[in-house]
C-alpha positions as CSV (number, residue, x, y, z in Angstrom):
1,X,31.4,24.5,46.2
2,X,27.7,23.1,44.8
3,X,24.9,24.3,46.6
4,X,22.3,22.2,47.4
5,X,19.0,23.2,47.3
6,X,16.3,21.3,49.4
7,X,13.2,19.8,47.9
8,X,10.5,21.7,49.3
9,X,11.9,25.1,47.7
10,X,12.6,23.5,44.4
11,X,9.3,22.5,43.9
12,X,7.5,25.6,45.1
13,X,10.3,27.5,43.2
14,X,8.9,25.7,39.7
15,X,5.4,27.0,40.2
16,X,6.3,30.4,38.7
17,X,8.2,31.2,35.7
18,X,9.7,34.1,38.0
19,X,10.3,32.1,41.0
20,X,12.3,29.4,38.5
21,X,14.3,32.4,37.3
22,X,15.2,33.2,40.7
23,X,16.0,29.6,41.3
24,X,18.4,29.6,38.3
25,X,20.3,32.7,39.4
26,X,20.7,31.5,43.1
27,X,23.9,29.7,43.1
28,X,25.8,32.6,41.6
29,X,23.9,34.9,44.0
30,X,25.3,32.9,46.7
31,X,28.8,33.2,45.5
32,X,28.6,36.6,45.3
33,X,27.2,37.1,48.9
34,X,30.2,34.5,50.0
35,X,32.5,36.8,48.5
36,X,31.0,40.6,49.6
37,X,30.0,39.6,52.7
38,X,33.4,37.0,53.2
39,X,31.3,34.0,54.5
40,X,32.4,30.6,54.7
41,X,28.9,28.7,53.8
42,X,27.4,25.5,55.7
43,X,25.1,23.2,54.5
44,X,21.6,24.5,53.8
45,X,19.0,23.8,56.3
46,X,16.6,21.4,55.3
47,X,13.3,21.4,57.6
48,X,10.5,23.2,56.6
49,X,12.6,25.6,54.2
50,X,9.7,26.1,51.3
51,X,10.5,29.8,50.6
52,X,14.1,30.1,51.3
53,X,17.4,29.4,51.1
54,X,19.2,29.8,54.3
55,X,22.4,28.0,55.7
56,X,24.7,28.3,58.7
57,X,28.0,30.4,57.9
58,X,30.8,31.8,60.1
59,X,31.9,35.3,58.8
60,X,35.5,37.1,58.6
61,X,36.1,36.7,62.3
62,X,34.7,33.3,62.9
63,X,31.3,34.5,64.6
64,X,28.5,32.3,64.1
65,X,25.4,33.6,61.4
66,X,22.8,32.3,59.1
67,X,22.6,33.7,55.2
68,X,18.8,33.5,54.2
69,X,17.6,34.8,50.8
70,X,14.0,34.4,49.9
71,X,12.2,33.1,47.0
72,X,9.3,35.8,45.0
73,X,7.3,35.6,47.4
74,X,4.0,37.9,48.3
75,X,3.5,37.3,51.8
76,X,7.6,37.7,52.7
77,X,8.0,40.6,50.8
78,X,9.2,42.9,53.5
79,X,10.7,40.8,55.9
80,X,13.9,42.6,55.6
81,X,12.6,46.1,56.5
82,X,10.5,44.2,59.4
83,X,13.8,42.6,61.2
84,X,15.1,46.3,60.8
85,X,12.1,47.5,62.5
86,X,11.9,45.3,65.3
87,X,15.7,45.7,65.5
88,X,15.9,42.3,67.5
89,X,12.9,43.1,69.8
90,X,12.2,40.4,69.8
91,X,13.5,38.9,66.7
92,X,16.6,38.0,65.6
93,X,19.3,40.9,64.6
94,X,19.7,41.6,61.0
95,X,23.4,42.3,60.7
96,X,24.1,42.5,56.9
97,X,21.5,43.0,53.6
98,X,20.8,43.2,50.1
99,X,17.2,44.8,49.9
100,X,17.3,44.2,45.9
101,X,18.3,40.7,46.5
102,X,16.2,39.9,49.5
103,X,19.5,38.7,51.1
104,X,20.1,38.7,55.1
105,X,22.6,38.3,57.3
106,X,21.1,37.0,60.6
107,X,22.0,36.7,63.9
108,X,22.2,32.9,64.5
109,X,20.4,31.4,67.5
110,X,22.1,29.3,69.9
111,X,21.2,26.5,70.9
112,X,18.4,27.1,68.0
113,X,15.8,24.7,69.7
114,X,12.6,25.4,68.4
115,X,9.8,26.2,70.1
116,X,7.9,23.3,69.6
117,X,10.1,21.0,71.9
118,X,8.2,21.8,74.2
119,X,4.6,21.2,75.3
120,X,1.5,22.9,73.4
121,X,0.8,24.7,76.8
122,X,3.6,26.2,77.6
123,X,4.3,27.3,73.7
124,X,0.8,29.4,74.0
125,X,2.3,31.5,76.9
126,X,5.9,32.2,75.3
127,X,3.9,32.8,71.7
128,X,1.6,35.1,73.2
129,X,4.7,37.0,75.1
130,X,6.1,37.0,71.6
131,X,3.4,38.9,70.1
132,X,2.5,41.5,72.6
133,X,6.4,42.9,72.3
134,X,6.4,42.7,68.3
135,X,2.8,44.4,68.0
136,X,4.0,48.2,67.5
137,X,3.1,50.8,65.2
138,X,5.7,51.7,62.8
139,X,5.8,55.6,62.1
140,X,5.2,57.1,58.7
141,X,6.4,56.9,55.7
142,X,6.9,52.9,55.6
143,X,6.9,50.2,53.7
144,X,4.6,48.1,55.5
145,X,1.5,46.9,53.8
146,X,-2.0,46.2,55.0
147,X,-3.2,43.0,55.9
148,X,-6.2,43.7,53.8
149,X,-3.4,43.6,50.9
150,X,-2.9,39.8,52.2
151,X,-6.6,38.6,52.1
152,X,-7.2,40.1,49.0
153,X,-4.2,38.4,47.4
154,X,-5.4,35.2,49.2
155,X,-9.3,36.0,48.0
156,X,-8.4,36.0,44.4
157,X,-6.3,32.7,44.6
158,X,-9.1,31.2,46.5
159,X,-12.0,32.1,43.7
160,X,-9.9,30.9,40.8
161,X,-10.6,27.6,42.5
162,X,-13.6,27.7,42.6
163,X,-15.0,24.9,40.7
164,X,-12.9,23.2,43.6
165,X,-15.1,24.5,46.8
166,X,-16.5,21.4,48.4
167,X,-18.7,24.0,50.3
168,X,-19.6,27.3,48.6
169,X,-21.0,28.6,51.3
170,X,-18.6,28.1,53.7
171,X,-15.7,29.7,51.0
172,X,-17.9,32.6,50.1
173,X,-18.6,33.7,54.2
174,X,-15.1,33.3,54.3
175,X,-14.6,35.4,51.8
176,X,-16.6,37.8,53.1
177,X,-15.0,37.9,56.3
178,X,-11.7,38.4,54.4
179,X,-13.2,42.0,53.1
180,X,-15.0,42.6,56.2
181,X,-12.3,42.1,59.1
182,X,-9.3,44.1,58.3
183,X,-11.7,47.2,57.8
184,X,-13.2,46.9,61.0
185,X,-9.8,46.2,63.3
186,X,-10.2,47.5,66.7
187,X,-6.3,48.5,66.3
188,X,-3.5,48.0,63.1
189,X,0.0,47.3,64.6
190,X,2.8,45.8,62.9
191,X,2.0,41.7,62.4
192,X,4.3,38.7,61.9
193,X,1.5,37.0,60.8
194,X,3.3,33.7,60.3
195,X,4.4,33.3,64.6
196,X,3.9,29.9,65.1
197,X,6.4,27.0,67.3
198,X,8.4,26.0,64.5
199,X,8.9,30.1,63.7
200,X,10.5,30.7,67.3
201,X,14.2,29.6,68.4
202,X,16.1,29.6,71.8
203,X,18.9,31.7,71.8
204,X,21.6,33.0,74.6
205,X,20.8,36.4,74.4
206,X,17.2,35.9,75.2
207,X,15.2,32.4,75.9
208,X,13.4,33.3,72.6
209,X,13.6,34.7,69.4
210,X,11.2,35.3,66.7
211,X,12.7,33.8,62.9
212,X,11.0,34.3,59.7
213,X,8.5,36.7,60.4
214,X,6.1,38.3,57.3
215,X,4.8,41.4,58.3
216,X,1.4,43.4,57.3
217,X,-0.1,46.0,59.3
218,X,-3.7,44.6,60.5
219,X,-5.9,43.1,63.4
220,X,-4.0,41.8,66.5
221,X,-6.1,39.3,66.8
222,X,-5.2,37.6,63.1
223,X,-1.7,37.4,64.8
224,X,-3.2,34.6,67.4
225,X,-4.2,32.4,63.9
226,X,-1.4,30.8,63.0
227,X,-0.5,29.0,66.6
228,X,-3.9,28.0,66.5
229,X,-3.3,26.1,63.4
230,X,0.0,24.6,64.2
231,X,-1.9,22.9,67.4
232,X,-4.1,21.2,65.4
233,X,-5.0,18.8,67.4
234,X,-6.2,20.6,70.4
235,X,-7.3,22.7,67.9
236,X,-10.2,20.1,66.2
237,X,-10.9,19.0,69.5
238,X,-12.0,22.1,71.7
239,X,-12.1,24.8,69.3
240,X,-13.7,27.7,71.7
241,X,-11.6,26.3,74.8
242,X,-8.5,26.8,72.9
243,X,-9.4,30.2,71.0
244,X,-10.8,31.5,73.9
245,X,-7.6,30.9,75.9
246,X,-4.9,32.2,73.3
247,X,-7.5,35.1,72.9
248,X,-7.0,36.1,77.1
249,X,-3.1,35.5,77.1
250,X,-3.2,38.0,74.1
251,X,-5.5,40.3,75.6
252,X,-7.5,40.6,72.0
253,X,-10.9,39.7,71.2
254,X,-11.8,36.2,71.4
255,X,-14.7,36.3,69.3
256,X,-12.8,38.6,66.4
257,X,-9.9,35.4,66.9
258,X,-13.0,33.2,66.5
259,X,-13.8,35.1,63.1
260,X,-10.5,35.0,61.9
261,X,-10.4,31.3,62.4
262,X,-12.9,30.6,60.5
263,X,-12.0,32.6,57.5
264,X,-8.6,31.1,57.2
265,X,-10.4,27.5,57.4
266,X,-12.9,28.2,55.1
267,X,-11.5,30.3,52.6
268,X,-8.0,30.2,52.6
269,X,-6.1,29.1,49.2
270,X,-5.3,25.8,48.9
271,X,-3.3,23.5,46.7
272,X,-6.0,20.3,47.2
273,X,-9.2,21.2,47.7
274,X,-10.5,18.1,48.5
275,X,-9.3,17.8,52.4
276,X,-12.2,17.6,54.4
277,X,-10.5,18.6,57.6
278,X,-10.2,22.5,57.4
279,X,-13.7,22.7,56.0
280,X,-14.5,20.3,59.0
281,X,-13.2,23.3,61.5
282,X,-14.7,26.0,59.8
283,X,-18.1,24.1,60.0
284,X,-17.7,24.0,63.3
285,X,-16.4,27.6,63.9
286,X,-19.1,28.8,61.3
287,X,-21.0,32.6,62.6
């Protein structure tokens, strides 16, 4: 069969010479999964896939999965041996993979509703539920890196840009915050770091289940970030209100959430620059 490969991966896929490789070899990667793993192979899903290619399949005994396998990708890098950790707790079950590959066999949520069906209000409750299960320390030796690892990747993306910065000094405090934040975490448990309404699916054997998570070991309070940013609109419009209330369903710091915040407004990499709306929020979440 041809396997189609949506738009949004292609083009992140030919931003790297190593990610077009990948590209390249993925259709007879997917073969040989169909075969080892004797899967018959849906259609790819579509929506929002930008760093992987994952489709519905029904394996040897008719039983309903989903076959992921994600692109080179720095910030996914150990989602495998984070769905083995959590161990469906509460994420989906990671039934079958190919570590080499970054190949997974997944537990398929049913009805698979997303999250985001429902109101802003109620998601902030089931995220933060979410969280406080998945935040747990993994014991030594592991894998796991630190999320310090992540804003220093982001960091040097960010000041190759720099000609870009329509505020210097809003980039370089966030910056700064970027260094100064992960060393001075209150607690380091193991982090999604990507939980947000469109990342969370309902499912029969629980109401919710976590999907796609990328996971560093870090601040609790970074974990409340990306919610935040996928309500944007509440967001922009009551910035503390909104912070202050993810910040109490999640037990963590408000003001450290606040911090956070603002780093990943200000100083986050960027393909266009020239947005004023994130440099809008971080002016007004500056310190």
């Amino acid at each position: 069969m041809a396997f189609t490969i949506p738009d949004r991966l292609a083009a992140n896929c030919r931003k790297t010479p190593q990610r077009a490789a990948w590209l390249d070899r993925l259709p007879h990667t997917l073969r040989d999964l169909e075969r080892r793993w004797s899967l018959a192979l849906g259609a790819p899903f579509n929506e929002e896939t930008s760093c992987a290619w994952a489709a519905p399949v029904a394996l040897a005994d008719g039983a309903p999965a989903v076959l992921k396998l994600g692109m080179p990708h720095m910030e996914g890098a150990h989602e495998i041996q984070g769905l083995r950790f959590w161990d469906g707790d509460p994420t989906v079950r990671l039934l079958e993979a190919d570590d080499d590959l970054g190949a997974m066999l997944i537990e398929r949520c049913q009805p698979g509703t997303a999250l985001r069906a429902v109101p802003e209000a109620e998601q902030d409750v089931v995220i933060a539920g979410l969280l406080r299960r998945l935040w747990r320390s993994p014991p030594a030796p592991h894998v796991f890196r630190f999320l310090a690892a992540l804003t220093e990747y982001w960091s040097h993306e960010t000041q190759s840009a720099i000609e870009l910065w329509p505020d210097t000094g809003l980039v370089r405090e966030g910056l700064r915050l970027f260094k100064e934040l992960p060393q001075t975490a209150p607690a380091n448990v193991l982090l999604a770091t990507d939980l947000h309404a469109g990342n969370v699916l309902r499912s029969r054997r629980e109401p919710w289940l976590v999907i796609d998570p990328k996971p560093f070991i870090g601040d609790p309070a970074y974990d409340a970030t990306q919610h935040l940013f996928n309500c944007e609109a509440r967001l922009r419009a009551d910035p503390g209100s909104m912070i202050r209330r993810i910040a109490d369903l999640l037990g963590v710091d408000c003001e450290r959430v606040r911090l956070w915040t603002f780093a990943r407004a200000a100083a986050e990499p960027r393909d266009d620059w020239s947005g004023r709306d994130s440099i809008a929020l971080a002016r007004a979440l500056a310190p």
